[in-house]
PDB file of N, H, CA, C and O in Angstrom:
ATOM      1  N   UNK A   1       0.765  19.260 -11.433  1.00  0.00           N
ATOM      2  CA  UNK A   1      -0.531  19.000 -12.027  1.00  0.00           C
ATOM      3  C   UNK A   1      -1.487  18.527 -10.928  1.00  0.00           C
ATOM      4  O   UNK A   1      -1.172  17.655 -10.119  1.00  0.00           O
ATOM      5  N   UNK A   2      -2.496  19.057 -10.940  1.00  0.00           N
ATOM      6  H   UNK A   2      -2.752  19.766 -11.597  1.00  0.00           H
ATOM      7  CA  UNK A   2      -3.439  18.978  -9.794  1.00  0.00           C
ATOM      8  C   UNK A   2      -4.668  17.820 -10.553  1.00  0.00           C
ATOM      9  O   UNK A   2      -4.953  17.878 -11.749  1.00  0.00           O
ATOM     10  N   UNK A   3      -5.043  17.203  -9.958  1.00  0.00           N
ATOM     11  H   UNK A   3      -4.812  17.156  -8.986  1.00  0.00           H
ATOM     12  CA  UNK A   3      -5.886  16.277 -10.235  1.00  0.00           C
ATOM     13  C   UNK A   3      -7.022  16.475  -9.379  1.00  0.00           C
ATOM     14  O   UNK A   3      -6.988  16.803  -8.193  1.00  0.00           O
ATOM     15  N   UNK A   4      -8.740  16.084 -10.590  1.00  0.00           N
ATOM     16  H   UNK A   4      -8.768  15.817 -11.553  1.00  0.00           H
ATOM     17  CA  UNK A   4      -9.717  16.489 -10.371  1.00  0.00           C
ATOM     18  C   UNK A   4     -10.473  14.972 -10.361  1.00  0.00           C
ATOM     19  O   UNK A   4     -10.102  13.956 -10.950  1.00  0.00           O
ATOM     20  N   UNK A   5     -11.769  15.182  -9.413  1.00  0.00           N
ATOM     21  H   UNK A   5     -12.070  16.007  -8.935  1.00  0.00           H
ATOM     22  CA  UNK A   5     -12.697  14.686  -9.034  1.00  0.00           C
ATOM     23  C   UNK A   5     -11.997  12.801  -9.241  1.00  0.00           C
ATOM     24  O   UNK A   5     -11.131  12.209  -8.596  1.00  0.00           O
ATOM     25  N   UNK A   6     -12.916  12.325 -10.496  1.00  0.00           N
ATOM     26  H   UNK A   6     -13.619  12.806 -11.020  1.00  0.00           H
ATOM     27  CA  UNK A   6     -12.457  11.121 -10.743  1.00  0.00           C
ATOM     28  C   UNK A   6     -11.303  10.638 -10.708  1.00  0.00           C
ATOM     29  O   UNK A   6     -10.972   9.481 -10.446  1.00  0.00           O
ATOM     30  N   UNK A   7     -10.525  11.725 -11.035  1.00  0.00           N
ATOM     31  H   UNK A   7     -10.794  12.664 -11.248  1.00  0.00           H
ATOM     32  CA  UNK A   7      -8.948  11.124 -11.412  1.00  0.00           C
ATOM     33  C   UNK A   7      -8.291  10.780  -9.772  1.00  0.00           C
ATOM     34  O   UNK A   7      -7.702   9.734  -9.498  1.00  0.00           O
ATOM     35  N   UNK A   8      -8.565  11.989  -8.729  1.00  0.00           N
ATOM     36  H   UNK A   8      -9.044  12.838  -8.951  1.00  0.00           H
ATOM     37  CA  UNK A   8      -8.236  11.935  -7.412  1.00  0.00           C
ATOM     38  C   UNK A   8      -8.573  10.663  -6.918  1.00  0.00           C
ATOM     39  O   UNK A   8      -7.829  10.088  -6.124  1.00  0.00           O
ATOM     40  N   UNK A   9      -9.719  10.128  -7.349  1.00  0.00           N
ATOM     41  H   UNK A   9     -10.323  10.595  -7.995  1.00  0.00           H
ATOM     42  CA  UNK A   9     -10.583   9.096  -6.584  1.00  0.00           C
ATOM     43  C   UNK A   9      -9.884   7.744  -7.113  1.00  0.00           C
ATOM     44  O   UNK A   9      -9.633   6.716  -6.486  1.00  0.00           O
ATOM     45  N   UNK A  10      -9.691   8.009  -8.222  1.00  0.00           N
ATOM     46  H   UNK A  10      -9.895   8.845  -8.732  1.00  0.00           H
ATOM     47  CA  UNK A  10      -8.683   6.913  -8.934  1.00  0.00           C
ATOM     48  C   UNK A  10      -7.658   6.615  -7.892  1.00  0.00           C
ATOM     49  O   UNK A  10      -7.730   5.651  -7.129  1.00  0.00           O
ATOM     50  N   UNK A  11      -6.374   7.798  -7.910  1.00  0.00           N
ATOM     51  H   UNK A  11      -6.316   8.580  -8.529  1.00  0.00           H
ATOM     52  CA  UNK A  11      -5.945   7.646  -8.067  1.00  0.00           C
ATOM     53  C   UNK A  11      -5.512   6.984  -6.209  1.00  0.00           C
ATOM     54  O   UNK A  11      -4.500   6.395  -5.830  1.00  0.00           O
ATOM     55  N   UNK A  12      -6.261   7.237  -5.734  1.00  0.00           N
ATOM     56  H   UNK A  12      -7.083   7.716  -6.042  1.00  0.00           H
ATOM     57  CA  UNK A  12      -6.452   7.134  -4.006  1.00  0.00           C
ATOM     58  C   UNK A  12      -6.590   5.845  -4.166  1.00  0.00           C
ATOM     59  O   UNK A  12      -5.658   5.236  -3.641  1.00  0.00           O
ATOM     60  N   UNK A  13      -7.718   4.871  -4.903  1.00  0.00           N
ATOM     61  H   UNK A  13      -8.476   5.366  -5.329  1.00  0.00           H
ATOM     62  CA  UNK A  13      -7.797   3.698  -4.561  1.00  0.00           C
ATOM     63  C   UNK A  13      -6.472   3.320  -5.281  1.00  0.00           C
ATOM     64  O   UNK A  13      -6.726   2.119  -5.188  1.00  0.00           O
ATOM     65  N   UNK A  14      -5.728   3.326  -5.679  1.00  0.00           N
ATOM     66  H   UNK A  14      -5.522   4.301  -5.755  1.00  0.00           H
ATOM     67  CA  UNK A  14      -4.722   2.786  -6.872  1.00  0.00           C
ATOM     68  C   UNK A  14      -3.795   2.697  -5.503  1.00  0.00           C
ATOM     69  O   UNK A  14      -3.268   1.599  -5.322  1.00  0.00           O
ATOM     70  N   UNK A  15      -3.570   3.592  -4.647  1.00  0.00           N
ATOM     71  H   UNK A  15      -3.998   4.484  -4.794  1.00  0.00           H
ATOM     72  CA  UNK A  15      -2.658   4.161  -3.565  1.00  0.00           C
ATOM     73  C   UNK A  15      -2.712   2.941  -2.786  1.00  0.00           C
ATOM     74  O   UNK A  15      -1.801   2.126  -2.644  1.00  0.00           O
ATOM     75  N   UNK A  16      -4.073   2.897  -2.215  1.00  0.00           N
ATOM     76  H   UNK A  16      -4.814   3.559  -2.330  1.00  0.00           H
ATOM     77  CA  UNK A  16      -4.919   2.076  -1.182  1.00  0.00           C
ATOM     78  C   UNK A  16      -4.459   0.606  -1.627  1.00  0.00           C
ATOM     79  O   UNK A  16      -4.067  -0.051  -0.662  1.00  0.00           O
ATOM     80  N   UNK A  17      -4.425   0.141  -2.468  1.00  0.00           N
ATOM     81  H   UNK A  17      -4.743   0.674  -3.252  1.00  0.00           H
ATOM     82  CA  UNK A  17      -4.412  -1.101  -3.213  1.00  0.00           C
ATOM     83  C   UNK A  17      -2.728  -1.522  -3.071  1.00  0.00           C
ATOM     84  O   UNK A  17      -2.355  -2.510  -2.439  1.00  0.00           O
ATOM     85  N   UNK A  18      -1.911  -0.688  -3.699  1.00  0.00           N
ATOM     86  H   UNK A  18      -2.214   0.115  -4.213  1.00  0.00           H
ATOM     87  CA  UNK A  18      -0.183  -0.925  -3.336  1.00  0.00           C
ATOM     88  C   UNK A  18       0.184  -0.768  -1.733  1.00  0.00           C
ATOM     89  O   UNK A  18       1.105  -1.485  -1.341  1.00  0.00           O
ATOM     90  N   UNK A  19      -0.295  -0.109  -1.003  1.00  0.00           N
ATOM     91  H   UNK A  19      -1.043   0.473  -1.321  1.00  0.00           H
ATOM     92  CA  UNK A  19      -0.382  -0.082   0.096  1.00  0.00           C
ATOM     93  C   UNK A  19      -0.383  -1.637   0.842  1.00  0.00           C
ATOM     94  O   UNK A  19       0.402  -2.222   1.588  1.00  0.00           O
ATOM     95  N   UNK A  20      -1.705  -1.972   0.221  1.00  0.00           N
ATOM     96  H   UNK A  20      -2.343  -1.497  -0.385  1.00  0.00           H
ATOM     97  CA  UNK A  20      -2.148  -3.125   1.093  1.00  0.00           C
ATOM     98  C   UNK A  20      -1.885  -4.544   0.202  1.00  0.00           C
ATOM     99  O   UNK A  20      -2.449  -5.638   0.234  1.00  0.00           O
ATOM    100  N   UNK A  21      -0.770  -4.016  -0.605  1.00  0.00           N
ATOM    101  H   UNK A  21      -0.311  -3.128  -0.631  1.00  0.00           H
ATOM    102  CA  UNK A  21      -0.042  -5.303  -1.488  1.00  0.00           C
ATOM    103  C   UNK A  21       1.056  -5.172  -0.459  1.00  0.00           C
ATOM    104  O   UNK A  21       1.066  -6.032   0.421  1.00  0.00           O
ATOM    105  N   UNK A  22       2.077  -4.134  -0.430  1.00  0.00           N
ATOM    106  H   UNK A  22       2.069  -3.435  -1.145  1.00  0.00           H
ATOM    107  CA  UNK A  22       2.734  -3.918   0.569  1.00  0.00           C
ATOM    108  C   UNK A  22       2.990  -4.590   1.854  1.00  0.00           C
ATOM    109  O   UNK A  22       3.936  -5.181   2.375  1.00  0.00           O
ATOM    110  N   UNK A  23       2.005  -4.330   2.106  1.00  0.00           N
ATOM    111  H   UNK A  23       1.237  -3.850   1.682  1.00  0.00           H
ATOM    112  CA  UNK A  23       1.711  -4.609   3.587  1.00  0.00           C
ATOM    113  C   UNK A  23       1.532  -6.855   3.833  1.00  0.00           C
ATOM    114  O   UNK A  23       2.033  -7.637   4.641  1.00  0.00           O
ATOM    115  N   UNK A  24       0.676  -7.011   2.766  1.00  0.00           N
ATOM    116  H   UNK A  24       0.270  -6.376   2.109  1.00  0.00           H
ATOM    117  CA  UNK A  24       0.534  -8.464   2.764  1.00  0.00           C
ATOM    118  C   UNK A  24       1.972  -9.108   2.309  1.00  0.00           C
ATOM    119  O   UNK A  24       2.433 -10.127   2.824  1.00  0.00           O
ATOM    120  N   UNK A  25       2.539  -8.445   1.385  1.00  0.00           N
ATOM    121  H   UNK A  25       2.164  -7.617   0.967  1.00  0.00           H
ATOM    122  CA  UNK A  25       4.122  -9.244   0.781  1.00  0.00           C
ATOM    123  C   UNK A  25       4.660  -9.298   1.741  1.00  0.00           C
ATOM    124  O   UNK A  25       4.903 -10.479   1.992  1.00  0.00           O
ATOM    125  N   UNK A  26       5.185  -8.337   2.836  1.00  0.00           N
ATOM    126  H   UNK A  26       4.988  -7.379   2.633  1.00  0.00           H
ATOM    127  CA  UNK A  26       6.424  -7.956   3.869  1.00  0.00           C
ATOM    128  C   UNK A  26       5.745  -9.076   4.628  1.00  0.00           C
ATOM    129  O   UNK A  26       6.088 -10.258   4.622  1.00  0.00           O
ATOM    130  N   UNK A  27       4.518  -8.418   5.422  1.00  0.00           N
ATOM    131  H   UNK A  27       4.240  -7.457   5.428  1.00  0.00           H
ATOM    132  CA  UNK A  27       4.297  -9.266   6.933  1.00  0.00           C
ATOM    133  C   UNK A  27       3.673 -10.323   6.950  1.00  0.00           C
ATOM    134  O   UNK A  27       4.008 -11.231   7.711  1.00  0.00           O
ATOM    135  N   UNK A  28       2.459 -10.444   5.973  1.00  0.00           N
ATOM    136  H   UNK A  28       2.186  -9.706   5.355  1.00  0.00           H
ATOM    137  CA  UNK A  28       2.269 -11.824   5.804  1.00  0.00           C
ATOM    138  C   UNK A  28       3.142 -13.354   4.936  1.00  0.00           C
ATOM    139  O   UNK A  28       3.065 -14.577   5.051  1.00  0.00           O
ATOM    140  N   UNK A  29       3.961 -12.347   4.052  1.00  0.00           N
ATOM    141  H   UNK A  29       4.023 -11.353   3.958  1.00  0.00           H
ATOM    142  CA  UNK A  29       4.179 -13.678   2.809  1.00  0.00           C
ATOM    143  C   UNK A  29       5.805 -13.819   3.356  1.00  0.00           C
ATOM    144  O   UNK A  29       6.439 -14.869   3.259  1.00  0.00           O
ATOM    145  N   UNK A  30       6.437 -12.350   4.047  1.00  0.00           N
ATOM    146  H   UNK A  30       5.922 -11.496   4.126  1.00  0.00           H
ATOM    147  CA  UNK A  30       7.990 -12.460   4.343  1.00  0.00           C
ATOM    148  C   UNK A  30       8.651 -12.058   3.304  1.00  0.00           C
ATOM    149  O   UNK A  30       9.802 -12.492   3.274  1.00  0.00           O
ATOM    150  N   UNK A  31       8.326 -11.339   2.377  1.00  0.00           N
ATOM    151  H   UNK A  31       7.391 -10.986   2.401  1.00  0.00           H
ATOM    152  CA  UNK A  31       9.006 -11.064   1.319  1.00  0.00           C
ATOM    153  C   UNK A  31       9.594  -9.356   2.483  1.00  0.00           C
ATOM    154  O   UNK A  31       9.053  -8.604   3.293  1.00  0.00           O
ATOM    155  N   UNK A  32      11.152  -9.540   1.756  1.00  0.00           N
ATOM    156  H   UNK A  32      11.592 -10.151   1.097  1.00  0.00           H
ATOM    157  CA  UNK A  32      11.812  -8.299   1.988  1.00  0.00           C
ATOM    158  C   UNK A  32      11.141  -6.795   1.551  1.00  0.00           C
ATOM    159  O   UNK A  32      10.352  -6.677   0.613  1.00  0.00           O
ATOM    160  N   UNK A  33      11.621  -5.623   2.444  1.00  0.00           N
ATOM    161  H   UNK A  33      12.262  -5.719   3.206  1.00  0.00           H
ATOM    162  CA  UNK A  33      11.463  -4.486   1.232  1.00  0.00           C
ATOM    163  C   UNK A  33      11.948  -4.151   0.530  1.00  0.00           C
ATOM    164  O   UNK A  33      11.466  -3.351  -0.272  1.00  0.00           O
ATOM    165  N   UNK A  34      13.347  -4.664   0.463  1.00  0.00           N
ATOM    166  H   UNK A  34      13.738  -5.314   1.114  1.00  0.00           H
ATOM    167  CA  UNK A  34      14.265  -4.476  -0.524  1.00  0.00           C
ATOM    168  C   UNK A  34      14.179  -4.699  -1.949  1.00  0.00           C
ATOM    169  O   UNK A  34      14.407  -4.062  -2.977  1.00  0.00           O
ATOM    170  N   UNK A  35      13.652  -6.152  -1.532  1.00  0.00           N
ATOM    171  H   UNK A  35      13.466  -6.669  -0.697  1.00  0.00           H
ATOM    172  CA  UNK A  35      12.749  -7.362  -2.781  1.00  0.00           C
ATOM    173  C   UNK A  35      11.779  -6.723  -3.400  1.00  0.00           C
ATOM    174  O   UNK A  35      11.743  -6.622  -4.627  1.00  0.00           O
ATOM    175  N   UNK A  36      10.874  -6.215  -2.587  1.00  0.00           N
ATOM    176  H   UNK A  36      10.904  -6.297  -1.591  1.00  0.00           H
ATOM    177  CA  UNK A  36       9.955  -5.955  -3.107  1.00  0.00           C
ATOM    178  C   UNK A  36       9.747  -4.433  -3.699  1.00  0.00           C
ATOM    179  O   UNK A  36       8.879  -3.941  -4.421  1.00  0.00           O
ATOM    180  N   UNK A  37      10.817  -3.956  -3.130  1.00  0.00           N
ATOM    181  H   UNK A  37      11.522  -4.356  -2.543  1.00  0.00           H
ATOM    182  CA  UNK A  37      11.078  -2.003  -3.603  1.00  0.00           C
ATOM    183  C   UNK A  37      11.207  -2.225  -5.424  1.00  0.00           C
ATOM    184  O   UNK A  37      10.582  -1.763  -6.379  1.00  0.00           O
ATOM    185  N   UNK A  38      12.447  -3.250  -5.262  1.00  0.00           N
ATOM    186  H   UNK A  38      12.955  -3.625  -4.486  1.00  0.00           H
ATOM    187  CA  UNK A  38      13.164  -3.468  -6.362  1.00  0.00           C
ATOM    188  C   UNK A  38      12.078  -3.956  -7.698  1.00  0.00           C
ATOM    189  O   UNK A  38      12.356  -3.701  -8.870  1.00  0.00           O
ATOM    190  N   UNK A  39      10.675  -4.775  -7.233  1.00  0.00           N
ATOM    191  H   UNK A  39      10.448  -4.982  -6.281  1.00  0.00           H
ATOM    192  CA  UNK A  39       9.879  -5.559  -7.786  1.00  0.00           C
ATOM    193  C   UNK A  39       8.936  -4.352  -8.234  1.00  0.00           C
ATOM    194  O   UNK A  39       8.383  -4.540  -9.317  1.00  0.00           O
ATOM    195  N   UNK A  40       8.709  -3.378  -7.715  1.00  0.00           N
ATOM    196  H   UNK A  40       9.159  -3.225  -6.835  1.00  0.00           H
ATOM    197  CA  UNK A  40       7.541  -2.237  -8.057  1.00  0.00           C
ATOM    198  C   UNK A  40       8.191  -1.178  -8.150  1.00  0.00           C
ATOM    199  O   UNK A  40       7.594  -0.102  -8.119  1.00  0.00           O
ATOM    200  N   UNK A  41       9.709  -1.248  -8.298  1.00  0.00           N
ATOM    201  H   UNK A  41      10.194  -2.122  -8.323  1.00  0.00           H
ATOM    202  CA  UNK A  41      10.100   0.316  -8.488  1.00  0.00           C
ATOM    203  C   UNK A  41       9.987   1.131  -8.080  1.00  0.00           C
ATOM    204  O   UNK A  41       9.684   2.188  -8.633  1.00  0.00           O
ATOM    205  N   UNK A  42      10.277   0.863  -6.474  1.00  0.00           N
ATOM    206  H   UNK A  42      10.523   0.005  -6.024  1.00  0.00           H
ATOM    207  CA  UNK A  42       9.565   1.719  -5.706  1.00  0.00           C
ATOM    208  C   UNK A  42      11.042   2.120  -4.614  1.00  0.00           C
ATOM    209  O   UNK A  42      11.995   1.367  -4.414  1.00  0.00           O
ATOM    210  N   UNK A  43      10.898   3.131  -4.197  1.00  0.00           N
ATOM    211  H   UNK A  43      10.124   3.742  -4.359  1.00  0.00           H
ATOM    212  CA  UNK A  43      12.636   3.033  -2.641  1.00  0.00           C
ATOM    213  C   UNK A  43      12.147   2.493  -1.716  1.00  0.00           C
ATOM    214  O   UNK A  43      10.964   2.697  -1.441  1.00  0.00           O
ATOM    215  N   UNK A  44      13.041   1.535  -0.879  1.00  0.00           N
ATOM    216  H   UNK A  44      14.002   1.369  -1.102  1.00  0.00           H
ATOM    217  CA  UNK A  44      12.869   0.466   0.096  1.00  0.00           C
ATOM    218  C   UNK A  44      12.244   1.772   1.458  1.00  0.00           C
ATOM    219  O   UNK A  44      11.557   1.401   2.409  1.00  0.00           O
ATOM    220  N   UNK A  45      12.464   2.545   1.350  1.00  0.00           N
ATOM    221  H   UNK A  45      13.022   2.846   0.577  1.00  0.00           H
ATOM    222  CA  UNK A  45      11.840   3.376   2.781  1.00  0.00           C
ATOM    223  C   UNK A  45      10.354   3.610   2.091  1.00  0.00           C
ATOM    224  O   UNK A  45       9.458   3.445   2.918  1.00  0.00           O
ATOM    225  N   UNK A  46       9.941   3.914   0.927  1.00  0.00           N
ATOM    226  H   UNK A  46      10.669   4.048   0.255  1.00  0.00           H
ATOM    227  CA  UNK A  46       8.956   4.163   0.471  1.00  0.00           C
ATOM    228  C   UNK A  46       8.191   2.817   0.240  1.00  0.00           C
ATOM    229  O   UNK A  46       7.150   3.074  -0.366  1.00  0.00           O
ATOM    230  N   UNK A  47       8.287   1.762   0.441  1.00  0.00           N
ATOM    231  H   UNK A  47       9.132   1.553   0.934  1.00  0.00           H
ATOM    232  CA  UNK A  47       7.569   0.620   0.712  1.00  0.00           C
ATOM    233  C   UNK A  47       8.031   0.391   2.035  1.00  0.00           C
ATOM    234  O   UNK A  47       7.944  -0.837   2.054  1.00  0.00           O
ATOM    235  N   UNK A  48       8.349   0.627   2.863  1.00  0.00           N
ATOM    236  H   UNK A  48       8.419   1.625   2.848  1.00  0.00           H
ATOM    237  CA  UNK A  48       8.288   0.665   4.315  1.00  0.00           C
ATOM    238  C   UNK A  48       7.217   1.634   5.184  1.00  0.00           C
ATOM    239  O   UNK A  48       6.771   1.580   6.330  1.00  0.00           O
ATOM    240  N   UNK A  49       7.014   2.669   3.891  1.00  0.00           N
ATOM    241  H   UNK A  49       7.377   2.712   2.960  1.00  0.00           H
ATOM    242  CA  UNK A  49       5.987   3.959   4.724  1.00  0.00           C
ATOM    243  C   UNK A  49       4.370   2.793   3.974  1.00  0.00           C
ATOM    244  O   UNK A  49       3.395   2.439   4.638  1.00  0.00           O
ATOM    245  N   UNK A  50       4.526   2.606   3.091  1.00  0.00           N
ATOM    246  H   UNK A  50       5.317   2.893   2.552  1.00  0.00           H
ATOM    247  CA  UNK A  50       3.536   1.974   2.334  1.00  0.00           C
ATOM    248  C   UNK A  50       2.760   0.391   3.313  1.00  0.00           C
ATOM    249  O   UNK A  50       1.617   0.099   3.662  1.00  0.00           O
ATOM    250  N   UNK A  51       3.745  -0.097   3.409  1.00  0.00           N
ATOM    251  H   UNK A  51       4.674   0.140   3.125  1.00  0.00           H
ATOM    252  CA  UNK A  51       3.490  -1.362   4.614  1.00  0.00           C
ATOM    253  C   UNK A  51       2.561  -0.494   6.185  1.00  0.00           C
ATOM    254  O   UNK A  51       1.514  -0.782   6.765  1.00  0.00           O
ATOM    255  N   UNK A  52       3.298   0.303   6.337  1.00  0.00           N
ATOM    256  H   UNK A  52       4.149   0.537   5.866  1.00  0.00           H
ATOM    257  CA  UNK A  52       2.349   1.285   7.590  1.00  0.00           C
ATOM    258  C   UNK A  52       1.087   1.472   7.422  1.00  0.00           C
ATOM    259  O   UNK A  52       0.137   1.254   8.174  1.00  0.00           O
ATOM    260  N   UNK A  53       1.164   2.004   6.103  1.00  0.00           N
ATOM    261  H   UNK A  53       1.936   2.181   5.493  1.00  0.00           H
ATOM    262  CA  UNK A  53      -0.525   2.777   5.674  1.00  0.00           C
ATOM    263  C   UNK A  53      -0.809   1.481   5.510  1.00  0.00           C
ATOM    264  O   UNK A  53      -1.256   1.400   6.654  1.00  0.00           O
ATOM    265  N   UNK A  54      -0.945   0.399   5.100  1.00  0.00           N
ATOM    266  H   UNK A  54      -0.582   0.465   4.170  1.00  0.00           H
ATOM    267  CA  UNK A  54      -1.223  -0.819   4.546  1.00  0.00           C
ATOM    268  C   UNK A  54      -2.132  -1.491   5.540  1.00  0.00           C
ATOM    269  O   UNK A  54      -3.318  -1.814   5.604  1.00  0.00           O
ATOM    270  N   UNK A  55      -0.987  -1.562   6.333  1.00  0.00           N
ATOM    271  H   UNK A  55      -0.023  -1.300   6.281  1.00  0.00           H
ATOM    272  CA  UNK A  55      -1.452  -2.163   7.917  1.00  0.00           C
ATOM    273  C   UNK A  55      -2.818  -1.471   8.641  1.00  0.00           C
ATOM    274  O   UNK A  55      -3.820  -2.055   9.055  1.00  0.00           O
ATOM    275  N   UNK A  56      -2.562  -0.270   8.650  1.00  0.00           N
ATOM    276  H   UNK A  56      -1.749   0.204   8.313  1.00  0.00           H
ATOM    277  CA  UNK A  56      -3.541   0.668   8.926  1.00  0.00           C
ATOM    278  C   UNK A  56      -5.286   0.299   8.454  1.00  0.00           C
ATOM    279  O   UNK A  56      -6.328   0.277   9.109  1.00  0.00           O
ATOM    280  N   UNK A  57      -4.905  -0.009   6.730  1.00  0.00           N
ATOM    281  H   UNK A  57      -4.058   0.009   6.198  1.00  0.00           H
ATOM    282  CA  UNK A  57      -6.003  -0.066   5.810  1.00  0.00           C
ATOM    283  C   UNK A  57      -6.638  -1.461   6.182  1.00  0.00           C
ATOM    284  O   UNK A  57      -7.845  -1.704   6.173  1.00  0.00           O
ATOM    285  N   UNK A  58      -5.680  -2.289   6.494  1.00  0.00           N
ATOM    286  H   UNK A  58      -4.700  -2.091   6.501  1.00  0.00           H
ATOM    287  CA  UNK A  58      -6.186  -3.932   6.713  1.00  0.00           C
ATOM    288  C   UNK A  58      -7.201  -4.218   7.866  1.00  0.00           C
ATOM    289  O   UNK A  58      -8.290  -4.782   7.969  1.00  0.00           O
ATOM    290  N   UNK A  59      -5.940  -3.270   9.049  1.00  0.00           N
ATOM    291  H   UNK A  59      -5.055  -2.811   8.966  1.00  0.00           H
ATOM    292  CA  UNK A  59      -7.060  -2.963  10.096  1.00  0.00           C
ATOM    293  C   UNK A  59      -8.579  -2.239  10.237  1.00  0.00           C
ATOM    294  O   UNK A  59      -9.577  -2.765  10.728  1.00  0.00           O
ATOM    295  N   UNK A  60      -8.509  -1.355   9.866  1.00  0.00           N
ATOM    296  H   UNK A  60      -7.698  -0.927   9.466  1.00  0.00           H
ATOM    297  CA  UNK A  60      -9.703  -0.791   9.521  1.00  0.00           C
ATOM    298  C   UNK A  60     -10.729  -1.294   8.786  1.00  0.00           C
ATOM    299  O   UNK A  60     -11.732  -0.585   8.878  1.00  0.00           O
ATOM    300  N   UNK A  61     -10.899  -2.543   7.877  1.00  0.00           N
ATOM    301  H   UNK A  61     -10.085  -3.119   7.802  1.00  0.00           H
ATOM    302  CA  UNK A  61     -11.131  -2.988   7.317  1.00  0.00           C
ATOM    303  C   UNK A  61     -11.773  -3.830   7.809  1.00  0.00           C
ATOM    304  O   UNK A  61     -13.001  -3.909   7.800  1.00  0.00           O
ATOM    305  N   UNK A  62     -10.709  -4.842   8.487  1.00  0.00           N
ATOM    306  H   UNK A  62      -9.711  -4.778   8.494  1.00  0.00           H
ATOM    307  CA  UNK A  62     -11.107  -6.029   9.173  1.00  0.00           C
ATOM    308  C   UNK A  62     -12.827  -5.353   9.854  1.00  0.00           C
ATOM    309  O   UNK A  62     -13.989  -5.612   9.540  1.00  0.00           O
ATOM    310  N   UNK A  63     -12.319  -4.583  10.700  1.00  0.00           N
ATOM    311  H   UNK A  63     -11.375  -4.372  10.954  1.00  0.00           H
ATOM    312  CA  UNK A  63     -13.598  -3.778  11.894  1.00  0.00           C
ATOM    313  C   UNK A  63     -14.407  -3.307  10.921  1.00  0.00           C
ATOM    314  O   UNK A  63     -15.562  -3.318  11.346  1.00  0.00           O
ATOM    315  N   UNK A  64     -14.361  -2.996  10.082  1.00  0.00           N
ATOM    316  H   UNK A  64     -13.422  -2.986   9.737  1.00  0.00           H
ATOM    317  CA  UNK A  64     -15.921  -2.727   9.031  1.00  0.00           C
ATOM    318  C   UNK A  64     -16.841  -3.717   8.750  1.00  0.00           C
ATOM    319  O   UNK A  64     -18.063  -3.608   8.844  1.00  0.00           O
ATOM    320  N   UNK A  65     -15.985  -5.043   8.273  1.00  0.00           N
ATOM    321  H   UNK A  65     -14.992  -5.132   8.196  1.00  0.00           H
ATOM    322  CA  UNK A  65     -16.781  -6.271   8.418  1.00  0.00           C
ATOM    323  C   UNK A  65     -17.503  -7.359   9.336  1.00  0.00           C
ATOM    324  O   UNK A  65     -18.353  -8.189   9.015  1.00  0.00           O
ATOM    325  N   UNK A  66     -16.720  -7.025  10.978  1.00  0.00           N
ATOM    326  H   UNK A  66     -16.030  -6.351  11.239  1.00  0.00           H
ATOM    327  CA  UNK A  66     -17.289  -7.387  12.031  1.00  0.00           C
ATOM    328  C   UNK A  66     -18.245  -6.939  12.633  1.00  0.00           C
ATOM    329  O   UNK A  66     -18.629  -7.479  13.671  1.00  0.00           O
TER     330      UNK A  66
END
């Protein structure tokens, strides 16, 4: 199923957002990925790719506001 206009845009920030939950649980708070795979139902490598993009998003971020 291919997803259109709004729904895409949805569904990107929805992405963007677990991403950069991801990313704050592991490296900032120390929570495991294991812990946290298990907590969002998610596979521990697939919140490991998620922490990456995360990191990515935080950074980029930061430099938008400076």
């Amino acid at each position: 199923m291919r997803l259109k206009g709004q729904d895409r845009i949805r569904r990107k920030v929805q992405v963007e957002a677990r991403d950069l939950l991801c990313y704050w649980a592991v490296r900032e708070l120390g929570i495991s990925c294991t812990d946290l795979a298990k907590q969002l139902e998610m596979t521990q490598p697939g919140v490991g790719y998620a922490v990456n993009r995360g990191e990515k998003i935080a950074k980029e971020q930061l430099f938008t506001y400076l």
